[in-house]
LUMVO-345110 format. One record per residue: x, z, y of N, C-alpha, C in turn. Coordinates in steps of 0.05 Angstrom, whole numbers. Layout:
residues N
<r n_x="X" n_z="Z" n_y="Y" ca_x="X" ca_z="Z" ca_y="Y" c_x="X" c_z="Z" c_y="Y"/>
...
***
This chain:
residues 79
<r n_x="3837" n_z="6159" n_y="2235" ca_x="3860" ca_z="6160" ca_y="2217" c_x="3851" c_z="6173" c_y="2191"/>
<r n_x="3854" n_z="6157" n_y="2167" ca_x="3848" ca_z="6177" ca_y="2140" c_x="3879" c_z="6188" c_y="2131"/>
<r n_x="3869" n_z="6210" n_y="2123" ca_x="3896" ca_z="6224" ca_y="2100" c_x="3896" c_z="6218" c_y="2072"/>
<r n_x="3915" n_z="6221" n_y="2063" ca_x="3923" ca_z="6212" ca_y="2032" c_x="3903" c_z="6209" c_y="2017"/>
<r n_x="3897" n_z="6230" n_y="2002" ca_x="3867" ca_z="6230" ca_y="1992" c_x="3850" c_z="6213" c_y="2001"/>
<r n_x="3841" n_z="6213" n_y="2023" ca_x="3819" ca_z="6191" ca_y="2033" c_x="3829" c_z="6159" c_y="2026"/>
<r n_x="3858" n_z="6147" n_y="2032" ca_x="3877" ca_z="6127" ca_y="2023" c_x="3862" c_z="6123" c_y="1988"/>
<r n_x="3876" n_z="6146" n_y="1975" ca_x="3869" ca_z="6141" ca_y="1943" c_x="3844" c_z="6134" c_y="1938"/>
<r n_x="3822" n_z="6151" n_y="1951" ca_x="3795" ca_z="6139" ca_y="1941" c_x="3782" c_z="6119" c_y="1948"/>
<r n_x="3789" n_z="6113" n_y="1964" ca_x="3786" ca_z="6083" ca_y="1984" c_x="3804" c_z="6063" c_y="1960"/>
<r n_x="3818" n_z="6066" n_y="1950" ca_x="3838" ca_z="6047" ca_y="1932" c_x="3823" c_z="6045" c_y="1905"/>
<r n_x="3819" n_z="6069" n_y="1908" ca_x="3805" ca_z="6070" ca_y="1869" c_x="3781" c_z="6058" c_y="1875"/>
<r n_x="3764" n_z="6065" n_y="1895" ca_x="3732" ca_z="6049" ca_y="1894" c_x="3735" c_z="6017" c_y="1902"/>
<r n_x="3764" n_z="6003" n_y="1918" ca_x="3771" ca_z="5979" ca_y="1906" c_x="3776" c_z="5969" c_y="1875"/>
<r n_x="3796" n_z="5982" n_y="1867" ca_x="3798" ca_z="5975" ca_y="1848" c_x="3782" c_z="5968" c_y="1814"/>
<r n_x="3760" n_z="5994" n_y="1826" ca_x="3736" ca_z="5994" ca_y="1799" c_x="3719" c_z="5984" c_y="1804"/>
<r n_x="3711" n_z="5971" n_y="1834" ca_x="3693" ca_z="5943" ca_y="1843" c_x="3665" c_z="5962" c_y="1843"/>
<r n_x="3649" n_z="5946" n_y="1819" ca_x="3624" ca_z="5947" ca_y="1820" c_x="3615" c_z="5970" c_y="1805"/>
<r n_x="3633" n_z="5982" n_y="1793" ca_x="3627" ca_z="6003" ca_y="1783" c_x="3642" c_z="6032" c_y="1795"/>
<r n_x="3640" n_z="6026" n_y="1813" ca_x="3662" ca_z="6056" ca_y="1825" c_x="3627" c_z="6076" c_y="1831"/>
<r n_x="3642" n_z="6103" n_y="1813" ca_x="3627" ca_z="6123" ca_y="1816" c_x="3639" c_z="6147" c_y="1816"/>
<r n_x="3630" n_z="6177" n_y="1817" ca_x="3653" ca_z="6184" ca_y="1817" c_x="3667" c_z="6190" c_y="1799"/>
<r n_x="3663" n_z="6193" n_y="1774" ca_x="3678" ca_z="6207" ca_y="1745" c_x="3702" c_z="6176" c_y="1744"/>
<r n_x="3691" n_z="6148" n_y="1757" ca_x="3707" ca_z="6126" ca_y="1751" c_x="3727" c_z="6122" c_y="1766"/>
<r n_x="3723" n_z="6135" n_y="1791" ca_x="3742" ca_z="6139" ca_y="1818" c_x="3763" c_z="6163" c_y="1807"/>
<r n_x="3752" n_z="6178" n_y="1796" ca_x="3781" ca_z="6204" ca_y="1791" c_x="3788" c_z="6187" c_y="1770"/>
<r n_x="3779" n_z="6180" n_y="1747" ca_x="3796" ca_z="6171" ca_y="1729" c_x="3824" c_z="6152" c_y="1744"/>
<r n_x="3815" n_z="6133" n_y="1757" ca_x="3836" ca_z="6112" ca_y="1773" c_x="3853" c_z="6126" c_y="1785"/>
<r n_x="3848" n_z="6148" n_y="1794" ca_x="3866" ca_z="6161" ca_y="1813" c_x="3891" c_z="6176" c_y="1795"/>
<r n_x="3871" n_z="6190" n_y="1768" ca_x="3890" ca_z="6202" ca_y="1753" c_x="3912" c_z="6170" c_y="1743"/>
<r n_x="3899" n_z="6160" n_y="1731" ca_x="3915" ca_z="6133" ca_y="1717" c_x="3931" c_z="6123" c_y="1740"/>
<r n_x="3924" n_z="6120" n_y="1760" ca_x="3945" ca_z="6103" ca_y="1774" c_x="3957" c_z="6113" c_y="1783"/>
<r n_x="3960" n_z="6152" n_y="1809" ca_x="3971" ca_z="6157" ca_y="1823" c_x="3982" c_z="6188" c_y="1800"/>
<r n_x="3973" n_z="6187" n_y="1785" ca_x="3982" ca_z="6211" ca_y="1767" c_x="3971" c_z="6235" c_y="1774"/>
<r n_x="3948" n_z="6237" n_y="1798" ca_x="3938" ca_z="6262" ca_y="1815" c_x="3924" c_z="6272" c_y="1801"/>
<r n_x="3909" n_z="6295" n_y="1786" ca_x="3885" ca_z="6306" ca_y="1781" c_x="3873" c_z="6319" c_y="1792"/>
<r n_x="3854" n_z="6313" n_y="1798" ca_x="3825" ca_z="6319" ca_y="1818" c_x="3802" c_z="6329" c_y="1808"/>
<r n_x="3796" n_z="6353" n_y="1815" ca_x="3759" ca_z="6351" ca_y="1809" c_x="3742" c_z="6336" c_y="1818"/>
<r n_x="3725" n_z="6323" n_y="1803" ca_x="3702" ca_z="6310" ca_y="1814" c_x="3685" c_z="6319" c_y="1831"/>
<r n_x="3686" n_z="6352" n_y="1842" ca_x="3681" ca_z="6364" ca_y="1868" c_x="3694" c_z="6350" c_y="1893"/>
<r n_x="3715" n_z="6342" n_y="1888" ca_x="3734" ca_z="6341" ca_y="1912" c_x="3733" c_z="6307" c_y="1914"/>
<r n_x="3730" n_z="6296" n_y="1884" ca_x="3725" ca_z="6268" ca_y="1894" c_x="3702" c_z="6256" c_y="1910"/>
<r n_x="3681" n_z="6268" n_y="1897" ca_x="3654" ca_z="6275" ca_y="1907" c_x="3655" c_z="6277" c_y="1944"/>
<r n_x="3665" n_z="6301" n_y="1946" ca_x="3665" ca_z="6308" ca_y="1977" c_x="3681" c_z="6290" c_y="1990"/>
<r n_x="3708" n_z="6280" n_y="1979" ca_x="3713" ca_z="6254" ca_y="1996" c_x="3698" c_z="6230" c_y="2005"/>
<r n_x="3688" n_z="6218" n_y="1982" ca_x="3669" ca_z="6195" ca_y="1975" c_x="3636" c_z="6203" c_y="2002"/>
<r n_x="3638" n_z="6230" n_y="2004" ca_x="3617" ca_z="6239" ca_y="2019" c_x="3626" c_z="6236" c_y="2055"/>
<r n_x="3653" n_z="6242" n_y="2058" ca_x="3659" ca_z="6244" ca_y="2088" c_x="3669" c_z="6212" c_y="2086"/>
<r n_x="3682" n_z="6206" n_y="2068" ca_x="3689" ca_z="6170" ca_y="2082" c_x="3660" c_z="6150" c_y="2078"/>
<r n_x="3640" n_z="6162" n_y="2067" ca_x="3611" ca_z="6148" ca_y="2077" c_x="3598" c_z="6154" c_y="2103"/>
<r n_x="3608" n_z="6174" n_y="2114" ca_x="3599" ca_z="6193" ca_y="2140" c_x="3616" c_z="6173" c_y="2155"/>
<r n_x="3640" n_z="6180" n_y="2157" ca_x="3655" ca_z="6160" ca_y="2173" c_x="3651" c_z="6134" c_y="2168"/>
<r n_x="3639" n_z="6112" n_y="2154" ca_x="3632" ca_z="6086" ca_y="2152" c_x="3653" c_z="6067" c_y="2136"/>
<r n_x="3663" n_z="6088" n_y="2118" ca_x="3688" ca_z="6069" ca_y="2109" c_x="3678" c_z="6058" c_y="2083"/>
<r n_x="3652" n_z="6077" n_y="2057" ca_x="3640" ca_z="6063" ca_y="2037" c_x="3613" c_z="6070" c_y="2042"/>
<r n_x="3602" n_z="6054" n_y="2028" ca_x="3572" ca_z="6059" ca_y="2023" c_x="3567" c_z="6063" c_y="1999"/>
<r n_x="3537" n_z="6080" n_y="1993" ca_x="3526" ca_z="6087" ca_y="1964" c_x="3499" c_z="6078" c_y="1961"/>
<r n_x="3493" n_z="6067" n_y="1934" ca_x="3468" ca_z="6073" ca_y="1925" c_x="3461" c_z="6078" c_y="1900"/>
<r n_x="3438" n_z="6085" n_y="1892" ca_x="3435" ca_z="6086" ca_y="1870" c_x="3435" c_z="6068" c_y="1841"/>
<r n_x="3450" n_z="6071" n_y="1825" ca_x="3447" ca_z="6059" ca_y="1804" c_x="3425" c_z="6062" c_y="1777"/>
<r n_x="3422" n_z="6038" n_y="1771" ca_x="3387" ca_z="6046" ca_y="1748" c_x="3399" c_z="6064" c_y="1734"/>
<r n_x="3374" n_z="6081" n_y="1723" ca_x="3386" ca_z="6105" ca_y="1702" c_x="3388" c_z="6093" c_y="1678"/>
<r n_x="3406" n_z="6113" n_y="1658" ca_x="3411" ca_z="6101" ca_y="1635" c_x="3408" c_z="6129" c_y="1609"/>
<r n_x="3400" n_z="6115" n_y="1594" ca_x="3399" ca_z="6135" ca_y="1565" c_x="3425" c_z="6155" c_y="1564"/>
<r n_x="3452" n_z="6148" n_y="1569" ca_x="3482" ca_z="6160" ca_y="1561" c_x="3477" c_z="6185" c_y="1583"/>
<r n_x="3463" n_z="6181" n_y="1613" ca_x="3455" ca_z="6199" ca_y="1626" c_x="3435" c_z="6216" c_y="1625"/>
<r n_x="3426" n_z="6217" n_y="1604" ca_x="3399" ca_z="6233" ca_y="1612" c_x="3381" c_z="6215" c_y="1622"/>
<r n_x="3371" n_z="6193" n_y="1630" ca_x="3367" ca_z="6182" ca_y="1656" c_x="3372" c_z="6179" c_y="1674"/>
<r n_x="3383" n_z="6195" n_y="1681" ca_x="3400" ca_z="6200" ca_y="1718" c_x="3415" c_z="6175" c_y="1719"/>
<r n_x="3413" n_z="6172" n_y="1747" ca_x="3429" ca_z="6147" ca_y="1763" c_x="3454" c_z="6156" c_y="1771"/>
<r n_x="3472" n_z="6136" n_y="1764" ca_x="3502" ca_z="6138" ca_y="1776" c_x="3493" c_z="6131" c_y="1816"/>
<r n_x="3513" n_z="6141" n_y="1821" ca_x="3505" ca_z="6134" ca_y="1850" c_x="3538" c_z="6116" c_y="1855"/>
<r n_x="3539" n_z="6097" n_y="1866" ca_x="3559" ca_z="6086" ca_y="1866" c_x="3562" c_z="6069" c_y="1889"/>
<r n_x="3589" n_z="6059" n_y="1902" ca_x="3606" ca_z="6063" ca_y="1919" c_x="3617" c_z="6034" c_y="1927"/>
<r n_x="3615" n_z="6030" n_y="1948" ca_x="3634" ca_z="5996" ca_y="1956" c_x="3641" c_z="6010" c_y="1986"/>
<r n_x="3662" n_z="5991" n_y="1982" ca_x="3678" ca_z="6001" ca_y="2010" c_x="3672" c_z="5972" c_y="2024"/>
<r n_x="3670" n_z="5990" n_y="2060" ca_x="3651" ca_z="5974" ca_y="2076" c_x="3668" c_z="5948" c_y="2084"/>
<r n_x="3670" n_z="5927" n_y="2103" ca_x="3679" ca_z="5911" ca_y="2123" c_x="3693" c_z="5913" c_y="2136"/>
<r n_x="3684" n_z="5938" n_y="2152" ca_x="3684" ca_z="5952" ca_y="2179" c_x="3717" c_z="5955" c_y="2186"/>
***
C-alpha cells in the first residue's frame, strides 16, 4: 500500500516522462498539488518507491548547467 506522498511522486514522475528528476518531480508536485516539498524528502521518496519496485533510476549524461554532474532520473516501473 503507498501513502499520499508516495501517490504524488509516482504521478509527477508520470507526468514529466523522460525527464523526471528530482528538482522536476517537486516542481510538478508544487504546480499541480499546491504541496511544497524539499528535495530531501522528494529524494527519499523517489529512494524507498525504487526499493519497493515501483520506479527505477539511472543516470543521466552530465551537462555544462551542472557542473557536469548527472541528473539521475526516474520511470515508473510495469510492475
Amino acid at each position: 500500500m503507498l501513502g499520499e506522498l508516495e501517490q504524488l511522486v509516482i504521478m509527477a514522475v508520470l507526468r514529466t516522462s523522460e525527464d523526471a528528476y528530482g528538482l522536476s518531480v517537486r516542481r510538478e508536485i508544487e504546480t499541480r498539488a499546491g504541496r511544497s516539498l524539499t528535495l530531501g524528502t522528494v529524494h527519499k521518496t523517489l529512494t524507498r518507491l525504487e526499493q519497493k519496485g515501483y520506479v527505477v533510476s539511472h543516470d543521466g549524461e552530465p551537462t555544462p548547467v551542472r557542473g557536469g554532474r548527472r541528473k539521475r532520473l526516474f520511470a515508473v516501473t510495469t510492475v
